[in-house]
C-alpha positions as CSV (number, residue, x, y, z in Angstrom):
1,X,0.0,0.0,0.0
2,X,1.4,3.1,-0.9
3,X,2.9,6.0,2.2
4,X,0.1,8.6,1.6
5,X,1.1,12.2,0.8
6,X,1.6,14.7,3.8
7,X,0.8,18.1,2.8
8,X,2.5,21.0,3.8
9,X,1.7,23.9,5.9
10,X,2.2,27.3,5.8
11,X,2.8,28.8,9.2
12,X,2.9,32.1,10.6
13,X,7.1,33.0,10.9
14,X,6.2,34.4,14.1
15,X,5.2,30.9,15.9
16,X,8.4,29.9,15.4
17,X,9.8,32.4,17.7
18,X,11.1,34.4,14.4
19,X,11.3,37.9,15.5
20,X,9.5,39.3,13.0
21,X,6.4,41.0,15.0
22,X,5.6,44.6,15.1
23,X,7.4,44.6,18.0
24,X,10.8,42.9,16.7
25,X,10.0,39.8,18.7
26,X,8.6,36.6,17.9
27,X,5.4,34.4,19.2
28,X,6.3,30.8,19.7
29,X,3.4,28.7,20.5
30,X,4.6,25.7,22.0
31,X,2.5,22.5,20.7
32,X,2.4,18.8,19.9
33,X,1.0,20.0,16.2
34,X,3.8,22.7,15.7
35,X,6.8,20.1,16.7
36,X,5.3,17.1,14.6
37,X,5.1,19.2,11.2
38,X,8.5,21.1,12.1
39,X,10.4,17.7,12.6
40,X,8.7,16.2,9.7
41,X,9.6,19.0,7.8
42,X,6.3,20.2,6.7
43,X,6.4,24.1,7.9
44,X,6.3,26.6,5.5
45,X,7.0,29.8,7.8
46,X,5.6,33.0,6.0
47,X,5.3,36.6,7.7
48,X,2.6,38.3,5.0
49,X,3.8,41.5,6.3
50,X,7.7,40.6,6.0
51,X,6.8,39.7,2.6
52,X,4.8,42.3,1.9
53,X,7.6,44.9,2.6
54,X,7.2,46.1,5.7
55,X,10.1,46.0,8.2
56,X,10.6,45.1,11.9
57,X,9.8,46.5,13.9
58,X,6.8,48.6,13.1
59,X,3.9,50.4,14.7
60,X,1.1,48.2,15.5
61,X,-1.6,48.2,13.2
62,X,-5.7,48.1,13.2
63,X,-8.0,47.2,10.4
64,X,-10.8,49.7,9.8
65,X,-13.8,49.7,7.3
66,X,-13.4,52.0,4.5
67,X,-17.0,51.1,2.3
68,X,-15.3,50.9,-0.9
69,X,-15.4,47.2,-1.3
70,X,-13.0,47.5,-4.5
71,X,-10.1,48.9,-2.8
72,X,-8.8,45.2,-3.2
73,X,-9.2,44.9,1.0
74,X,-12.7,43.7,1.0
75,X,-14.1,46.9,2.0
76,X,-11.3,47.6,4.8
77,X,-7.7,49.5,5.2
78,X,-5.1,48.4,7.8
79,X,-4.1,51.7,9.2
80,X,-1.2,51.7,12.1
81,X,-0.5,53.5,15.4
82,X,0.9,56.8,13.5
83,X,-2.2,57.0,11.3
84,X,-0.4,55.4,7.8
85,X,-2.5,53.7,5.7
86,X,-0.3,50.2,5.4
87,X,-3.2,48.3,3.3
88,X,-1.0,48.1,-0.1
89,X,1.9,46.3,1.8
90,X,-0.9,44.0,3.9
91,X,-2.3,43.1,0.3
92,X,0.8,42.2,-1.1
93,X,1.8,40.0,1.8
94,X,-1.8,38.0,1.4
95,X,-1.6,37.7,-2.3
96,X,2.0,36.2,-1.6
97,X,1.1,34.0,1.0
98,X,-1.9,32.6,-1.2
99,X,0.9,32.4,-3.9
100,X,3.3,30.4,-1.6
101,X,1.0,28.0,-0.1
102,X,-0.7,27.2,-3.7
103,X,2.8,26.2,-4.9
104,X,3.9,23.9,-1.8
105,X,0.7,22.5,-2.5
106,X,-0.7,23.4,1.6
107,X,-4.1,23.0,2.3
108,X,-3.8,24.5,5.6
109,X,-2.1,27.3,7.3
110,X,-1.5,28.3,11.0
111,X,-1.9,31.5,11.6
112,X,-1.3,34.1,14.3
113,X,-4.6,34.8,16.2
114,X,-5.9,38.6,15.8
115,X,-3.4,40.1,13.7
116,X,-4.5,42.4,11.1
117,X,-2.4,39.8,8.5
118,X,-2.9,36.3,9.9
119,X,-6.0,36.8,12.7
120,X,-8.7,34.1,11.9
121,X,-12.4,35.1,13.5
122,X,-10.9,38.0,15.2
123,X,-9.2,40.7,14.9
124,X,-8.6,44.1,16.8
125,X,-12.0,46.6,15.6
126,X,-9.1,49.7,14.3
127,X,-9.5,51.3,17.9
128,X,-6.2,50.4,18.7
129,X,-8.2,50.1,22.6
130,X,-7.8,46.2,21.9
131,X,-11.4,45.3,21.4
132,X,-11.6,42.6,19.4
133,X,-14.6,42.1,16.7
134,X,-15.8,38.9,14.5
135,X,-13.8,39.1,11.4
136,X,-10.2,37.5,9.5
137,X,-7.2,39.7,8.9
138,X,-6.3,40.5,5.2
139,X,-3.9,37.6,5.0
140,X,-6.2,34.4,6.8
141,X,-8.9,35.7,4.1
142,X,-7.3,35.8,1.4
143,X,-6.0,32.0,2.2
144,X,-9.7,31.0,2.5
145,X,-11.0,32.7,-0.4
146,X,-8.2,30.3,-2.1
147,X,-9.7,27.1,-0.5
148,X,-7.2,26.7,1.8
149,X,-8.1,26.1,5.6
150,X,-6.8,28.4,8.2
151,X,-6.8,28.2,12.0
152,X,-5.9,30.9,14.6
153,X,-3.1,29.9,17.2
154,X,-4.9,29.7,19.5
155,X,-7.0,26.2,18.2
156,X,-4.1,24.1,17.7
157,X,-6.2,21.2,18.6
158,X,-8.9,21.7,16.0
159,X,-5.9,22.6,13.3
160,X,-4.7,19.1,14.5
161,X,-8.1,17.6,14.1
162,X,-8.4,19.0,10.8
163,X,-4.8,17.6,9.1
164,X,-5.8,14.4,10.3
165,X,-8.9,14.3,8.0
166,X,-6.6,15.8,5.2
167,X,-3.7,13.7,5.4
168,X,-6.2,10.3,6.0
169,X,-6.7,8.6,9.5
170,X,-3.6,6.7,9.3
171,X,-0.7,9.6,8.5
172,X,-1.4,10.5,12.6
């Protein structure tokens, strides 16, 4: 019987402990999930705002509504602490991640929970008062529009869950 085939998965750089935050730092999330694929070799690390040209660090930045659903956001800007409007370089960073997962062939992605790039059913309402509001940053929609499935950091267990179906009972 043939070894079935073990997808990658694009990850979020920053849950590697890659400093590559607003804040110059990283996020490591320490999990059974995380050190399976990294062992394997099945981590694809990505920062859509790395990628997208912005550099660390950086102010911390908000996504707002803007109403003009063709301003290739959905409808929204990503503004930062200083008041720039970042949206291009967020754009660019989801376009490539999209662009990168498609060609490793990943069908899921692990992304940082409530970042305007990678935050998957919430993210920070553009207050910068750090209420949070139902919604996906630019990056974790973009994946989905794409078909590909994207979990938050913080449901690691359902991300696990959810590679087991995709990889077939019997690759976990």
């Amino acid at each position: 019987m043939p070894t079935p085939t073990l997808s990658p998965v694009l990850i979020s750089a920053c849950l590697l402990g890659r400093p590559v935050r607003f804040d110059g730092r990283g996020a490591t999330r320490p999990h059974p999930l995380i050190d399976r694929l990294q062992a394997t070799g099945r981590l694809i690390p990505l920062c859509p705002e790395i990628a997208g040209g912005l550099p660390t660090p950086r102010p911390p930045a908000e996504i707002v509504p803007t109403g003009h659903v063709t301003d290739g956001a959905g409808g929204r800007a990503v503004i930062d602490a200083t008041g720039a409007d970042v949206t291009a370089a967020f754009a660019t960073g989801a376009a490539l991640a999209v662009e990168t997962a498609r060609r490793a062939g990943a069908r899921l992605a692990l992304l940082k929970a409530r970042s305007p790039s990678c935050g998957a059913g919430l993210v920070y309402d553009g207050s910068f008062s750090g209420r949070l509001i139902a919604g996906h940053g630019l990056t974790a929609a973009a994946l989905t529009a794409a078909g590909i499935i994207v979990c938050a950091d913080d449901d690691l267990d359902r991300a696990a869950r959810l590679l087991a179906e995709l990889d077939g009972d019997n690759a976990w």
